[in-house]
C-alpha positions in Angstrom: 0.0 0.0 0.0 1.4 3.0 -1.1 -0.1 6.5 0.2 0.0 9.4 -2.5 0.5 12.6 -0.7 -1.0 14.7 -3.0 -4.0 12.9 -2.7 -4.4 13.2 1.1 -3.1 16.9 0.4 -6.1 17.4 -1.6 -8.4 16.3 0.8 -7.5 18.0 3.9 -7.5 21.1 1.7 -10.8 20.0 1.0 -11.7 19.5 4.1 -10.4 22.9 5.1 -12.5 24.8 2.6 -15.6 23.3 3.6 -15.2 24.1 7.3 -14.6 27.6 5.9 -17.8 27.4 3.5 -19.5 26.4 6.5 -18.5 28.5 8.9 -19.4 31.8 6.9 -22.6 30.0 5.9 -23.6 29.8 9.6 -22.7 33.2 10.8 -25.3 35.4 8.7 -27.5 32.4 9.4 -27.2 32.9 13.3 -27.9 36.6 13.0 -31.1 36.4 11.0 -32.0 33.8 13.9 -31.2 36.1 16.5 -33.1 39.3 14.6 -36.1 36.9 13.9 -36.1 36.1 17.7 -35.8 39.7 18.8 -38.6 40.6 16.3 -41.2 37.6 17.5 -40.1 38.2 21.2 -40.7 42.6 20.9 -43.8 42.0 18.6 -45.6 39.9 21.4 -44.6 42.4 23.9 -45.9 44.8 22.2 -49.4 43.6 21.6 -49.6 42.9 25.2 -48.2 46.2 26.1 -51.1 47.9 23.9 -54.0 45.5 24.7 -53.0 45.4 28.7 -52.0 49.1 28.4 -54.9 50.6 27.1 -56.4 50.6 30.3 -54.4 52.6 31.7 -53.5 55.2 28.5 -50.8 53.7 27.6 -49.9 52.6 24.0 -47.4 52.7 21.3 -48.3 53.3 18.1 -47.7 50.6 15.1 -46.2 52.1 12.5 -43.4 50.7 10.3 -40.7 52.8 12.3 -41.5 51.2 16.0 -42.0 48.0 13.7 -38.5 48.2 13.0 -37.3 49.9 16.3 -39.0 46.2 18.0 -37.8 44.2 15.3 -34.2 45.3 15.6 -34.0 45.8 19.6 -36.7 43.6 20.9 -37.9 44.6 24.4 -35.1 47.0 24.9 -36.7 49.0 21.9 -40.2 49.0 23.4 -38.4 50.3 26.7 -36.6 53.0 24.8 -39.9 53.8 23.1 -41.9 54.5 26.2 -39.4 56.4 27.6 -39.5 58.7 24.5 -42.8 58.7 24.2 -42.7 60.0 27.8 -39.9 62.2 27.0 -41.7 63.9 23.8 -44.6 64.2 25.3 -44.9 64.8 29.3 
């Protein structure tokens, strides 16, 4: 048996670039996860926040930009929205 070093060469290079493929495959794929997450998670909170809210006179608009605020942020944004919502206009 004689082993042919070019050929075991080729395959850990081979090897090599798919890890690589992979691995910058993945990393969009986790942030799309995590912005998807953030998006479900705000969107939720949100709805309660205006349905439980309302009660009390307090609600945040849906509009495309605190769509995207939530989206991006998640409950953070909805936290930073209230307090410029107080901000703007107490």
């Amino acid at each position: 048996m004689q082993m042919d070093y070019a050929a075991i060469l080729a395959y850990a290079f081979g090897l090599l670039l798919l890890y690589v493929v992979g691995r910058a495959l993945i990393v969009p794929l986790k942030i799309v996860i995590r912005l998807v997450y953030n998006a479900l998670i705000g969107g939720v909170v949100l709805l309660l926040l205006n349905f439980i809210g309302g009660y009390f006179g307090l609600h945040i608009a849906l509009n495309p930009v605190t769509a995207l605020i939530v989206g991006f942020l998640g409950v953070p944004g909805i936290i930073m929205l209230l307090v410029l919502q107080y901000i703007l206009m107490g």
